[in-house]
C-alpha positions in Angstrom: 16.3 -15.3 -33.7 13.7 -13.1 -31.9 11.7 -16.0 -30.6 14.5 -17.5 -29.1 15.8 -14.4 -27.5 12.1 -14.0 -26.2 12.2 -18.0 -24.9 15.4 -17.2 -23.2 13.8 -13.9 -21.5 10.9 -15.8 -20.2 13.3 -18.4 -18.6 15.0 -15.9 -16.9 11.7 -14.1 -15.6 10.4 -18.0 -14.8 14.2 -18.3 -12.8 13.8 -15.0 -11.0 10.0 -15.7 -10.0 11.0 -19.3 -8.6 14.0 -17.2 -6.6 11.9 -14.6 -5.1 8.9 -17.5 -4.2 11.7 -19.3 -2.1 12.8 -16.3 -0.7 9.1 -15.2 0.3 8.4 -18.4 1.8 11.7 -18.7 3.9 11.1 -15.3 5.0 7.3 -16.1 5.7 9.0 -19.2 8.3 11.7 -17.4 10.0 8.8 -14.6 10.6 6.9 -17.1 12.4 9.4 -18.7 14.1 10.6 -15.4 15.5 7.2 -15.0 17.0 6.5 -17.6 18.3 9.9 -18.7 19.8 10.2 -14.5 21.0 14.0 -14.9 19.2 14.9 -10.9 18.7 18.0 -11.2 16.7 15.8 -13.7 14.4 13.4 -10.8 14.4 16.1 -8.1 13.5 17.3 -10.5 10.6 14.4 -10.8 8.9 13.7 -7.1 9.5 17.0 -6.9 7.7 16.7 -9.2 5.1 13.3 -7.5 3.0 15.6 -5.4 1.4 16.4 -8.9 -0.7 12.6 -8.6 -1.4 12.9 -5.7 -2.6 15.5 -6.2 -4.9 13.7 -9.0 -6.3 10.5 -6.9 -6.8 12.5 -4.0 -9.0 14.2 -6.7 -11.4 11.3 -8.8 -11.5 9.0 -5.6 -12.5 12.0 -4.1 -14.8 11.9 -7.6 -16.7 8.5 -8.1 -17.1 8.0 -4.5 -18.9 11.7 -5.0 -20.9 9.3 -8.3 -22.4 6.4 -6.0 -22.8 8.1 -3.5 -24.3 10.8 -5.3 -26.3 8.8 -8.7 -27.9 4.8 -7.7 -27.7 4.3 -10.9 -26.2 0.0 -11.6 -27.3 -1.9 -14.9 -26.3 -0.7 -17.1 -23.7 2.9 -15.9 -23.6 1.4 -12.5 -22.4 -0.6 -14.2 -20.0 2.7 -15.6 -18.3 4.4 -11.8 -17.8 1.2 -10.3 -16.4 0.9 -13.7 -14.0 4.5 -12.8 -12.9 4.0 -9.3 -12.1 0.5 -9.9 -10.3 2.2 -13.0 -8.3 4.8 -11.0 -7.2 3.0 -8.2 -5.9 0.9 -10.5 -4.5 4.2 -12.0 -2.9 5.6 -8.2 -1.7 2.5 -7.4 0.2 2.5 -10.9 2.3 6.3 -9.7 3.0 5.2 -6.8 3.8 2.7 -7.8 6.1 5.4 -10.0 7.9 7.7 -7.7 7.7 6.0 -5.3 10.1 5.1 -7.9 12.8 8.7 -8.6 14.4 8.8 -4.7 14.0 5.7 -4.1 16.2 6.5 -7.3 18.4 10.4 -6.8 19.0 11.2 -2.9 18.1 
């Protein structure tokens, strides 16, 4: 019953980390896009739109340490939850990063 309820946990985190890859890559475009094409209200939306980072970041982080916490993961299924939370703070500081160029460019 436990194993299953951790199987089920790790799809979830797998489902949000896939969500929040998209999300950093379409944010990553419409940054670049802004720049290059000088679009302002492009800018302004993507300005906008980190707070949807964000929110990814909190439930990703508050997942990973329920698992911790909850089913001791050891071994490889361990390994998964600590590639998650590296990846996606990896993932928040390129967001970051973008985030502040339309803000120095268009503000």
């Amino acid at each position: 019953m436990l194993r299953v309820q951790f199987e089920e946990d790790l799809e979830k985190l797998h489902n949000q980390f896939y969500a929040m890859g998209n999300e950093v890559l379409s944010q990553i475009n419409r940054t670049v896009r802004a720049f290059v094409t000088h679009d302002r209200e492009l800018a302004r939306q993507v300005i906008e739109d980190d707070a949807e980072i964000n929110e990814y970041e909190v439930k990703l982080e508050r997942k990973s340490f329920e698992i911790i916490a909850l089913q001791q993961p050891v071994s490889q299924d361990l390994r998964v939850v600590m590639t998650v939370l590296k990846q996606f703070l990896t993932w928040s500081g390129w967001v970051t990063t973008q985030y502040r160029l339309p803000r120095q460019r268009f503000a």
